[in-house]
C-alpha positions as CSV (number, residue, x, y, z in Angstrom):
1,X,124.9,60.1,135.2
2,X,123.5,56.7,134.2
3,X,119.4,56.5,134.6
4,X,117.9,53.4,135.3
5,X,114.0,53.3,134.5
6,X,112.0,50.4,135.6
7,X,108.5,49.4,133.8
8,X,106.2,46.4,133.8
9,X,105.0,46.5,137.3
10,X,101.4,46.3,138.8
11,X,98.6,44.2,140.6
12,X,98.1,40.6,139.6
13,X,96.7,37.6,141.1
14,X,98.4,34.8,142.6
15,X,100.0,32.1,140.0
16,X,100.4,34.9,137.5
17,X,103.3,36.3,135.6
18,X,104.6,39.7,134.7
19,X,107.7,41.0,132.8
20,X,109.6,43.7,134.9
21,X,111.8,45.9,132.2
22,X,114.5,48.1,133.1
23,X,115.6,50.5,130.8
24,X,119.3,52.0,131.0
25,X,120.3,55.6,130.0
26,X,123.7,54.2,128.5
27,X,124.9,51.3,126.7
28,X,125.3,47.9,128.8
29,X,127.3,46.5,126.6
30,X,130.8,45.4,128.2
31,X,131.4,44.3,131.7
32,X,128.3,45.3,133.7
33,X,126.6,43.8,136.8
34,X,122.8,44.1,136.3
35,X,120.6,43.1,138.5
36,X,117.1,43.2,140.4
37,X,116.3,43.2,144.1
38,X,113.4,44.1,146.1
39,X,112.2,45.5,149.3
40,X,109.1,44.3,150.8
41,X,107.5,46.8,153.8
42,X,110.0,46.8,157.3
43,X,112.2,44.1,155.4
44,X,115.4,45.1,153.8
45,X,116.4,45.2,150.0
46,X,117.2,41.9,149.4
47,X,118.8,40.5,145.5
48,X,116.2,39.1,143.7
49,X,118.7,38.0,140.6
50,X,121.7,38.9,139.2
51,X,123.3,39.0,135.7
52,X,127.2,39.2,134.7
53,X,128.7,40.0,131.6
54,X,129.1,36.8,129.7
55,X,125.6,35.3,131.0
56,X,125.9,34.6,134.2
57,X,122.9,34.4,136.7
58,X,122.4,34.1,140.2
59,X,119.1,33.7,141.8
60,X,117.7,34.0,145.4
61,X,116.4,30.9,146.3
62,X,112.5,31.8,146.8
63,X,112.4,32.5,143.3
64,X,114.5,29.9,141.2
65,X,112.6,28.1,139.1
66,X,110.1,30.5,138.8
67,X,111.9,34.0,138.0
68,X,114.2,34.4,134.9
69,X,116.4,37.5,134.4
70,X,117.6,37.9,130.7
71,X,119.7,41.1,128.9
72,X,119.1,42.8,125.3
73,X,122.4,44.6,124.9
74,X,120.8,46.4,121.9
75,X,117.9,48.0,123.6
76,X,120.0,48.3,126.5
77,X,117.2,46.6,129.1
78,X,117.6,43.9,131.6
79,X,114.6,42.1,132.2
80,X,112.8,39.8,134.5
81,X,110.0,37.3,133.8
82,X,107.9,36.4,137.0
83,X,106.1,33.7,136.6
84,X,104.0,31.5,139.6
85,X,103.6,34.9,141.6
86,X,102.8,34.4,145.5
87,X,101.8,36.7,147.7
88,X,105.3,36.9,149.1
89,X,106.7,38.2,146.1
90,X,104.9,41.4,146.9
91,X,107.1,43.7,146.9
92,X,108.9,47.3,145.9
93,X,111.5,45.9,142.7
94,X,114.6,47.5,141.8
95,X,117.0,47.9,139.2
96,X,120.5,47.9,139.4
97,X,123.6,48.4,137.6
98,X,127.2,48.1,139.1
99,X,129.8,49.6,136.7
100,X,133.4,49.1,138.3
101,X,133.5,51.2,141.1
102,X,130.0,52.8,140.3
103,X,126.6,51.5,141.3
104,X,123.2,52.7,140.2
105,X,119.5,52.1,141.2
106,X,116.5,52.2,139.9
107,X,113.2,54.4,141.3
108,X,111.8,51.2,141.8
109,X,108.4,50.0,140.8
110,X,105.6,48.0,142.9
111,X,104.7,44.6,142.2
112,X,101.4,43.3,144.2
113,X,100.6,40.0,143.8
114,X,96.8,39.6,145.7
115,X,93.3,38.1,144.7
């Protein structure tokens, strides 16, 4: 079973930055999907960005430019820098990782971007 454990979350104050870190129970190394989405309150999960094996990104449009979703195959973490918060980035974030057939979340981990 392949545990997914998010980190880096917390309260911060509009136009600031945090680095979400997702930590995987087994090696990424090969050809992985990894991912963030998030789930603000009564609105679905939506994907946030998205990184394939070889590099790969794929961003929603309300954060391009800002957000930035990078890999370290040797610590096996996905990570995503968040920079120019808004309020409407507020928001439960999840990690993901689709394996071939297999897909695995995250607990998730909130982000609250207030002054």
């Amino acid at each position: 079973q392949v545990q997914l454990v998010e980190s880096g979350g917390g309260l911060v104050q509009p136009g600031g930055s945090l680095r979400l870190s997702c930590a995987a129970s087994v090696s990424i190394f090969g050809t992985y999907i990894m991912g963030w989405y998030r789930q603000a309150p009564g609105k679905q999960r939506d994907m946030v960005a998205l990184m394939v094996t070889g590099g790969s990104t794929n961003y929603a449009d309300s954060v391009k430019g800002r957000f930035t979703i990078s890999r370290d195959n040797a610590k096996n973490t996905v990570n995503l820098q968040m920079n120019s918060l808004k309020p409407e980035d507020t928001a439960v974030y999840y990690c993901r990782l689709i394996r071939g057939p297999d897909n695995y979340w995250g607990q998730g981990i909130q982000v609250t971007v207030s002054s």
